[in-house]
C-alpha positions in Angstrom: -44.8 -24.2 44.1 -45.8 -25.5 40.9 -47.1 -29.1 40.2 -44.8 -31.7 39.5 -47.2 -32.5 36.5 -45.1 -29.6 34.5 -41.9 -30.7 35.1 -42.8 -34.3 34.7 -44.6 -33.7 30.7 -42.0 -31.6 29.5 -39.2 -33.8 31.0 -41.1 -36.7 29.3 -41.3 -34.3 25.6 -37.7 -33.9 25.6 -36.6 -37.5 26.2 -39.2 -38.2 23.1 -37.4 -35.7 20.8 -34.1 -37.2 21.9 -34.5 -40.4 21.5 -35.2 -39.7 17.8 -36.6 -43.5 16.1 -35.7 -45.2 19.1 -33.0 -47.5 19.9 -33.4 -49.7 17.0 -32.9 -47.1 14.7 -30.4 -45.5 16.5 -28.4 -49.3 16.4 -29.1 -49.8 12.2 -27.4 -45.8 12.1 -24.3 -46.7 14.2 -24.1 -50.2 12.1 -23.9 -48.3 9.2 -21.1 -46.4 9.9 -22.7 -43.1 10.4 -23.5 -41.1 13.3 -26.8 -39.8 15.0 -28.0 -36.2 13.9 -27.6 -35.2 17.6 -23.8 -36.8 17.5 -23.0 -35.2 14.1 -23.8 -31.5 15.9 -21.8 -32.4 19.1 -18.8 -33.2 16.5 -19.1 -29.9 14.7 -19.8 -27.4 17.8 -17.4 -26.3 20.6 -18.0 -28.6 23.8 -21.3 -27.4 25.5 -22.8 -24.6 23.4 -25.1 -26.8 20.9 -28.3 -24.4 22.0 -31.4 -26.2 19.9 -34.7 -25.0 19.0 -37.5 -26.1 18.0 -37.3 -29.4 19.5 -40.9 -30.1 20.2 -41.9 -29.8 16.9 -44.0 -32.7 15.4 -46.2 -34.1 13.0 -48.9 -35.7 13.4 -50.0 -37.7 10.1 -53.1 -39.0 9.6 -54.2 -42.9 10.1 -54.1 -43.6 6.7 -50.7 -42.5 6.4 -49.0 -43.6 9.3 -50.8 -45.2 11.6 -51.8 -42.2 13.7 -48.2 -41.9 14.7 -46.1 -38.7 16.2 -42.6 -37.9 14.9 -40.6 -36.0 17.4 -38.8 -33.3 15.8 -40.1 -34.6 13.0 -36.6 -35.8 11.6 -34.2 -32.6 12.2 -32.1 -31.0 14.6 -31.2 -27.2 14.2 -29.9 -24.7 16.3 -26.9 -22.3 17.1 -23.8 -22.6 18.9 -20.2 -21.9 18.4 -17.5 -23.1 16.7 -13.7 -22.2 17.0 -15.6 -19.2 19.5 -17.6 -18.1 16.6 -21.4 -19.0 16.5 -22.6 -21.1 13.7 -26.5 -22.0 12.9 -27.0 -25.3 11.6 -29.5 -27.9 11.0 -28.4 -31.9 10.8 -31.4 -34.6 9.8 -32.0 -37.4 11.6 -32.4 -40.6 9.5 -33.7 -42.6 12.3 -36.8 -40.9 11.9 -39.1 -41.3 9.2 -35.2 -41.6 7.2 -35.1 -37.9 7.5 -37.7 -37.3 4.4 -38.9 -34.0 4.5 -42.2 -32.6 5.2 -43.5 -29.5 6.1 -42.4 -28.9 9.3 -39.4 -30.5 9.1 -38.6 -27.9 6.4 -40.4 -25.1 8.4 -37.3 -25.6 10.6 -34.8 -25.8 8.7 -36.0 -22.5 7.3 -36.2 -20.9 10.4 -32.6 -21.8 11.4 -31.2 -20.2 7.9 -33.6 -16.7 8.4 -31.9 -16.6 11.9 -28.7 -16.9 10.6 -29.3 -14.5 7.7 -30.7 -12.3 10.2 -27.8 -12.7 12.9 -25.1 -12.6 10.1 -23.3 -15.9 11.1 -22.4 -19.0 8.8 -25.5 -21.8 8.2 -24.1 -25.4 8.0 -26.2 -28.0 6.5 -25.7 -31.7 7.5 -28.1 -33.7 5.2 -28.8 -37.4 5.6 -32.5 -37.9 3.9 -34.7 -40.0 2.1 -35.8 -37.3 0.0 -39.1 -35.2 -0.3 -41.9 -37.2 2.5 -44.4 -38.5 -0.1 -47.7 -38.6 2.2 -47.4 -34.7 2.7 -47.0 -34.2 -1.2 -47.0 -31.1 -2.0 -46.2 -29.2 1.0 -42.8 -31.2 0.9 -42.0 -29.8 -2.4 -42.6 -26.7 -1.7 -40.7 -26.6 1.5 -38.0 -27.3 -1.0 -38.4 -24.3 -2.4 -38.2 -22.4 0.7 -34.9 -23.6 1.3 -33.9 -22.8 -2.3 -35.0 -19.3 -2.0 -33.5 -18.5 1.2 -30.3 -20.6 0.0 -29.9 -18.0 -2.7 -30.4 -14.8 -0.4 -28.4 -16.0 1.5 -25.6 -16.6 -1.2 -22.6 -13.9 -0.8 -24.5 -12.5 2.8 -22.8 -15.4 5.1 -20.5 -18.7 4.3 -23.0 -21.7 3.3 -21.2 -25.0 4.5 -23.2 -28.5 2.8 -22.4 -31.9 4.6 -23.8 -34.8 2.5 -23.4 -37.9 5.2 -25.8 -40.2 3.7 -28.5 -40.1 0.8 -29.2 -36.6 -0.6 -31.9 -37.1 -3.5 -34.1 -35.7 -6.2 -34.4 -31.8 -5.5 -32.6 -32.3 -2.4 -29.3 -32.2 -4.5 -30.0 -28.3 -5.3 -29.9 -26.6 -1.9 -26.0 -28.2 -1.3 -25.6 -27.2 -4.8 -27.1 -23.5 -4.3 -24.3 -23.7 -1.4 -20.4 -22.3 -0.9 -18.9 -25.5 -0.6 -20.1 -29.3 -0.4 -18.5 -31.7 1.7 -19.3 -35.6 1.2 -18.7 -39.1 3.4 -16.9 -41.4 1.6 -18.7 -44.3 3.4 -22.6 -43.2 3.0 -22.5 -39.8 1.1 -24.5 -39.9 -2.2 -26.1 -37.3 -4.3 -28.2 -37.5 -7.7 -31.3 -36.3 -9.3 -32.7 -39.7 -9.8 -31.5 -42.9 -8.4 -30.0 -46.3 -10.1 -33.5 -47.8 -10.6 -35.0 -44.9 -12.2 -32.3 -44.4 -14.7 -32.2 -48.1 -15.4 -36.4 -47.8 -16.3 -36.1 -44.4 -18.0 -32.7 -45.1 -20.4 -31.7 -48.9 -20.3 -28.9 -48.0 -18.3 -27.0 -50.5 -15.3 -25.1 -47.7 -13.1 -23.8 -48.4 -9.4 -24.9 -46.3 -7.3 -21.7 -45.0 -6.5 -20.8 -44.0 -9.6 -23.9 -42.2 -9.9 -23.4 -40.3 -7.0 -20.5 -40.8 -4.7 -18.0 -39.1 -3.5 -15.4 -40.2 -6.2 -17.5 -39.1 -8.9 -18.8 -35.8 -7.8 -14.9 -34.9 -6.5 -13.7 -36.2 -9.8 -16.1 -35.7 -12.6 -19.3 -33.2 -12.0 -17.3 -31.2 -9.9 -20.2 -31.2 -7.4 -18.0 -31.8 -4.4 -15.3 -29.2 -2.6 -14.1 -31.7 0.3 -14.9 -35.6 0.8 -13.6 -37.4 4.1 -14.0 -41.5 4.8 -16.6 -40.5 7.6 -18.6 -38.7 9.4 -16.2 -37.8 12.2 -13.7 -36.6 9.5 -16.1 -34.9 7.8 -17.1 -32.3 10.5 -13.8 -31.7 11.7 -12.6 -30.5 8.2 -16.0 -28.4 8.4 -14.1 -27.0 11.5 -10.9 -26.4 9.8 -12.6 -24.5 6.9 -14.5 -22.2 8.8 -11.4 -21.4 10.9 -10.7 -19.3 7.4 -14.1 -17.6 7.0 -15.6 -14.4 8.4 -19.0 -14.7 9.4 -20.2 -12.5 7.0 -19.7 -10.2 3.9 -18.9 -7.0 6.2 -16.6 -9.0 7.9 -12.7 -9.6 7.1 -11.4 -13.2 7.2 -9.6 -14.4 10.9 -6.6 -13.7 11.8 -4.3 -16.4 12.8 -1.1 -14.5 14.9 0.3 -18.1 16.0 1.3 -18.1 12.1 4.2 -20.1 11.5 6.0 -17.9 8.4 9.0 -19.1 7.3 10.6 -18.2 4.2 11.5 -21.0 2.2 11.9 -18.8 -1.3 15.2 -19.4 -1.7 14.1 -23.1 -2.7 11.7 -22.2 -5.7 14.8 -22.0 -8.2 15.3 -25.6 -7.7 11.6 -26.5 -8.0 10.5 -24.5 -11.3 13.2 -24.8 -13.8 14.2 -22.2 -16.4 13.4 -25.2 -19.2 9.9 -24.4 -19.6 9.2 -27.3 -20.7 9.9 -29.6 -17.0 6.9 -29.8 -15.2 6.4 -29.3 -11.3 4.1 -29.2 -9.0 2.3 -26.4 -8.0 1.5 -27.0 -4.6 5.4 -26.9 -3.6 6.1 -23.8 -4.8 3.2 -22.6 -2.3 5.0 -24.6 0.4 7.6 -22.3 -0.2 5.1 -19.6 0.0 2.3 -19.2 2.4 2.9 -20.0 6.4 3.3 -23.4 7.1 1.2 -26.1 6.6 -1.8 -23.2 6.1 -2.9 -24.6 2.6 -6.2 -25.5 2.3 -7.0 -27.0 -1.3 -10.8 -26.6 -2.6 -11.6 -29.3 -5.1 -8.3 -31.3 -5.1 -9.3 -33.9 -7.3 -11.6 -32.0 -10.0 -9.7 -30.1 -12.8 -6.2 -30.6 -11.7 -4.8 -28.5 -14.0 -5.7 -25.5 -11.6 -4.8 -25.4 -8.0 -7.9 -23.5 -6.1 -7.6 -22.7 -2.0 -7.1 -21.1 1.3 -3.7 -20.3 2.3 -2.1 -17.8 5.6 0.4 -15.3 4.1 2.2 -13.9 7.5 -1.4 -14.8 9.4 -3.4 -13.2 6.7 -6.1 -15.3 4.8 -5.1 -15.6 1.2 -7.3 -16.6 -1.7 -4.9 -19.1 -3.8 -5.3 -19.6 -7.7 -2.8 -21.2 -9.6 -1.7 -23.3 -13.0 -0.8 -26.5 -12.2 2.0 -27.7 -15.2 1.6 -31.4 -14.0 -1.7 -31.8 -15.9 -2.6 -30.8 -18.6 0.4 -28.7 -19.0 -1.1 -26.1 -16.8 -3.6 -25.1 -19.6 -7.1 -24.2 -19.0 -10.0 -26.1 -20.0 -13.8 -25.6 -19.4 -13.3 -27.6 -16.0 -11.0 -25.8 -14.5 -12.1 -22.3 -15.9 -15.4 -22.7 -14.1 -13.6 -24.3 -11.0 -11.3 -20.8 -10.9 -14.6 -18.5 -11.5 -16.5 -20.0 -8.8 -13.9 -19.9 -6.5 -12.7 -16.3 -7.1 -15.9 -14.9 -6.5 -16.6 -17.1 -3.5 -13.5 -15.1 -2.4 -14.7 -11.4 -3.8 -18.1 -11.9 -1.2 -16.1 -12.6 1.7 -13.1 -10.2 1.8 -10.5 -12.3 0.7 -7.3 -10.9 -0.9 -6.2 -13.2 -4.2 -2.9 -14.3 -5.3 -2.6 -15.8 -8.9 0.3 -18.1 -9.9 0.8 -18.0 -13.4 2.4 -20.8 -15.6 -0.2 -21.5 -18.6 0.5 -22.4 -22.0 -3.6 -21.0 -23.2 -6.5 -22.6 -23.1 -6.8 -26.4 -24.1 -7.6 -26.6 -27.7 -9.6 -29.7 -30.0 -13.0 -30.3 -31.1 -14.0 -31.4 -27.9 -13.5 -28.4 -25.8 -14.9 -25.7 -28.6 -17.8 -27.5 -29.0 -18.4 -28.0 -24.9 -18.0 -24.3 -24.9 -14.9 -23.7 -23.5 -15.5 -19.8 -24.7 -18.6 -19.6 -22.5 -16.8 -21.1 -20.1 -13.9 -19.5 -21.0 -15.6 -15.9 -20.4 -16.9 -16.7 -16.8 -13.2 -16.8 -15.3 -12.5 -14.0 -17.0 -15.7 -12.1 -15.9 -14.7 -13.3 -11.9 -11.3 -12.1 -12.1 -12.8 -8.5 -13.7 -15.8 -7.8 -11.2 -13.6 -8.9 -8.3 -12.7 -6.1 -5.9 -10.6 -7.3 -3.4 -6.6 -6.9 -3.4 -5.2 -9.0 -6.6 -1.6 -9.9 -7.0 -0.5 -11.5 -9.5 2.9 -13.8 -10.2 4.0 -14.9 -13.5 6.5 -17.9 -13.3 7.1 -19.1 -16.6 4.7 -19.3 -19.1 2.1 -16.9 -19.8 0.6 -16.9 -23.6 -2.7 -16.0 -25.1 -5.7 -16.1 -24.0 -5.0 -17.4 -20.7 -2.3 -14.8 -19.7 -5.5 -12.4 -20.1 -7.2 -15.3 -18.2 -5.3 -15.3 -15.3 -5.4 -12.0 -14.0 -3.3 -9.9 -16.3 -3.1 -6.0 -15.5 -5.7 -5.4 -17.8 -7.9 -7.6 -16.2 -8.0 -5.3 -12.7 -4.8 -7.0 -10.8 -3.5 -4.8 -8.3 0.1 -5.5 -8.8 1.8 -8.0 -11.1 5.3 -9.7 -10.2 7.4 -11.5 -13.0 10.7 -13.9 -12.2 13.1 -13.4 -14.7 12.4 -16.6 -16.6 8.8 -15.5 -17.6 7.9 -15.9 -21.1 4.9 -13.3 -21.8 3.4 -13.5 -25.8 1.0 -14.3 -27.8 2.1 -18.4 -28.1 4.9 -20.0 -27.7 8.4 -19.2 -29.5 8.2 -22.3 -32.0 4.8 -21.6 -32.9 5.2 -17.8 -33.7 8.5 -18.8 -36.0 6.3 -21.4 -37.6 3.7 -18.6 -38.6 5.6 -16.0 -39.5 8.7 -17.4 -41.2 7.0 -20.5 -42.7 8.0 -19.4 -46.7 11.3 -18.9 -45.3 11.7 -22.1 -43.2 10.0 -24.1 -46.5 12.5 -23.6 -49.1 16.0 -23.6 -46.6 18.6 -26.7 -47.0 19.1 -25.8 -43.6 15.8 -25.5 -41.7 16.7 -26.8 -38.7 19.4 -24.7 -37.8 18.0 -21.3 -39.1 14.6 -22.8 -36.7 16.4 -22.7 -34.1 18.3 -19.3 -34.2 15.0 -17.8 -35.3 13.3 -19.1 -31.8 15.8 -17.8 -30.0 16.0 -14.7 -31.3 12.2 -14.1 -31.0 12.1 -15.0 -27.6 15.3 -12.5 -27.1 12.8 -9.5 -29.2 9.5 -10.0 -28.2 8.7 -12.8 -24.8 10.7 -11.3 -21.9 9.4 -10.4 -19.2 11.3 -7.0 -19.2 9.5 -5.8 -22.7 6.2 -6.0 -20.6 7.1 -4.4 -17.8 8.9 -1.4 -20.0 5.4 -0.4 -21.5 3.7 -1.1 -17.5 1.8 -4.4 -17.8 4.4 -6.0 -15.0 5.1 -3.9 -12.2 8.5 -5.7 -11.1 10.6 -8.1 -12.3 11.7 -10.2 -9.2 14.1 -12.8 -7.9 12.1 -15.7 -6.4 13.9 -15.7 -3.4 12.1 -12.0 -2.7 8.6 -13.9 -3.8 7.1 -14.3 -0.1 8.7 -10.7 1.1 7.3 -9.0 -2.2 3.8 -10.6 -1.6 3.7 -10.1 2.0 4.6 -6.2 1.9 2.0 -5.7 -1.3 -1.0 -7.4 0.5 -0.4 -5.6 3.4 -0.4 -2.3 1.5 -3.7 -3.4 -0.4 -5.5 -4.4 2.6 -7.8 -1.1 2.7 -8.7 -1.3 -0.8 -12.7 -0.4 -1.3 -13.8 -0.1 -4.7 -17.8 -0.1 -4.6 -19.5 -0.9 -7.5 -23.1 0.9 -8.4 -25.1 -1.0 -10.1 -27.1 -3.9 -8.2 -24.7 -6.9 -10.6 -23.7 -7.4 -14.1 -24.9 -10.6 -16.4 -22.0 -13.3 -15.7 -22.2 -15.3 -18.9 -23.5 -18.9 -16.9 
């Protein structure tokens, strides 16, 4: 029999590590409204199957620094378990010790949990609540950094990155969440930014909050940092759940299937939602209601660039990639916002196997002096590079409106989509009929008595000659014109004829234009 001794150390290690910064700590974490690092994983995993490692690893900093003090785990937790019945890796820092600043072993773990989940193929979720880079250990903080940059970025388009921002998450933190699939944030303690309110207030002058330097509002509003943001930490990790209910585990693998989908066909509703006037708005996300299985809509950035819808949706059980113009704002037109919000998106979708439906009502791309000289052709050129190098199945609907640029934009035939699908109404040009009549019968509109009138018969018969949705699909650029009440039976039956479609590419990547 072995001495007690044995037992009785490592029994005494472990209570060490989970105690974290002791009680007090612990008490200041609660009274803040956020969870422990150990509470935060028990909320993401299934019941029981947290498995940690590394949970004896310290530091030990000198005198000078700290007093000669240990730090038990030395501020993160990370291990493996499974979520939804799929294992998960994931590492969640623990701000009751040392405020979860990072030092070299603390990053030394966090980089072995993402290698194992590279390795193993499985999704890495990051749950960050830090102080930033531990300034004793200097430069072996920063370039623990790195390390988690660089296996961030391998690791980008291999397996589903997941970043939880549930308290502060500074300096060159910000990058590996950034580096990341998708960003989630606490509306009570997440913040994010380069440089904090009293920096910027020394370096420029300037009095900012420091929510509206780095909040959730702002970075689901404005930067367009954020994908989800939830009042709290509980919230949070359950919408983690919910999103990762729609991912494979890796880039071999195809999206889950969900056969307790609840498909019912509401088509026969759309004609009352999108009018034939194209010039009544409506709202995107209820002619997806009418759509997708029920209640299966997950939006991606719902508060940035609302002038395209972005998200996860269930067609008959089937994981669907959803990209669509939204005519409340903005008229449905793109801008730079939402054509980098659409690129990022579609290729998030193109490394994970999943299929793409594009809902097309767009005007063209927003035009003024503001937007040319942001660079809304560079940005411009990155959806339409997504939509080009994509290779998964691509169906595209037009609706109403689908002029310019932006009919290009979004998924045209040209472009690489599979199949396209047209309702009667569409409208499929060059611009709209009033500005093609003003271009090319302006002598003739300039010297009539009766401009009006002749205006008006002159729209209507260019729209008759040359915007139906019948002259494109006579020379092949629509594949069928259809009734919407067939639009969830058409879809259906097309993705599930596309499913097998491979289409390797040789060369190791082309030069997206960033």
């Amino acid at each position: 029999m072995w001495d007690n001794k044995y037992s009785e150390e490592l029994t005494e290690r472990r209570m060490r590590a989970l105690a974290g910064g002791g009680a007090e700590r612990v008490e200041k974490q609660h009274s803040a409204g956020k969870l422990t690092a150990r509470e935060r994983i028990e909320a993401l995993f299934d019941p029981g199957s947290f498995v940690e490692i590394l949970s004896l690893a310290e530091t030990r900093h000198p005198e000078d620094a700290s007093g000669g003090k240990s730090f038990p785990g030395d501020g993160v937790v990370v291990g493996y378990g499974t979520v939804g019945g799929r294992i998960v890796y994931a590492s969640s820092e623990d701000f009751t010790v040392m405020g979860g600043s990072l030092g070299e072993v603390h990053s030394r773990k966090i980089c072995r949990i993402m290698d194992m989940a590279i390795q193993m193929q499985c999704p890495y979720v990051s749950i960050n609540d830090s102080g930033g880079a531990r300034i004793e250990e200097g430069v072996s903080s920063l370039d623990g950094y790195s390390g988690m940059f660089f296996r961030n970025t391998r690791a980008s388009g291999l397996i589903p990155q997941i970043a939880v921002v549930l308290g502060p998450c500074a300096g060159g933190a910000c990058y590996s969440p950034a580096i990341m699939d998708f960003v989630f944030m606490s509306r009570r303690a997440g913040k994010m930014f380069i440089t904090g309110p009293d920096v910027v207030k020394a370096a420029t002058g300037e009095d900012v909050s420091m929510e509206d330097l780095g909040g959730a509002s702002m970075h689901g509003k404005k930067s367009g940092v954020l994908h989800f943001s939830f009042p709290d930490d509980e919230a949070c990790l359950l919408g983690v759940r919910k999103l990762l209910s729609y991912l494979p585990g890796n880039s071999w693998e195809r999206p889950p299937f969900d056969g307790n989908f609840r498909g019912v066909d509401n088509s026969y509703l759309l004609q009352e939602i999108v009018s034939d006037n194209q010039r009544k708005v409506y709202d995107i996300k209820e002619v997806l209601d009418c759509i997708v299985d029920r209640d299966s809509f997950l939006e991606v950035q719902d508060s940035f660039a609302c002038n395209l819808i972005v998200g996860l949706a269930r067609l008959d059980g089937h994981v669907t990639g959803i990209v669509a113009n939204n005519p409340r704002v903005l008229g449905g037109a793109l801008d730079i916002d939402a054509s980098d919000k659409g690129a990022r998106f579609i290729r998030f979708c193109d490394s994970f196997n999943i299929p793409i439906l594009t809902l097309v009502d767009v005007p063209g791309f927003f035009p003024g002096k503001e937007q040319e000289q942001g660079g809304i052709i560079r940005h411009g050129a990155k959806l339409l590079y997504a939509y080009s190098e994509a290779t998964v199945p691509k169906i595209t609907l037009i609706m109403r409106k689908a002029f310019g640029g932006a009919y290009i934009a979004m998924n045209s035939r040209g472009m690489g989509a599979d199949i396209v699908f047209s309702w009667p109404i569409a409208q499929v040009a060059v611009m709209g009929a009033e500005g093609a009549v003003g271009i090319l019968y302006k002598k003739e509109l300039s010297g009539s008595d009766h401009a009006d009138t002749r205006r008006d018969e002159l729209v209507q018969e260019y729209r008759e000659k040359f915007m139906t949705p019948y002259i494109a699909a006579e020379r092949g650029f629509i594949d069928e014109v259809i009734l919407p009440e067939e639009t969830r039976r058409k879809l259906s039956d097309s993705f599930s004829a596309l499913r097998n479609k491979t289409l390797p590419i040789g060369r190791k990547h082309g030069n997206i234009p960033l």
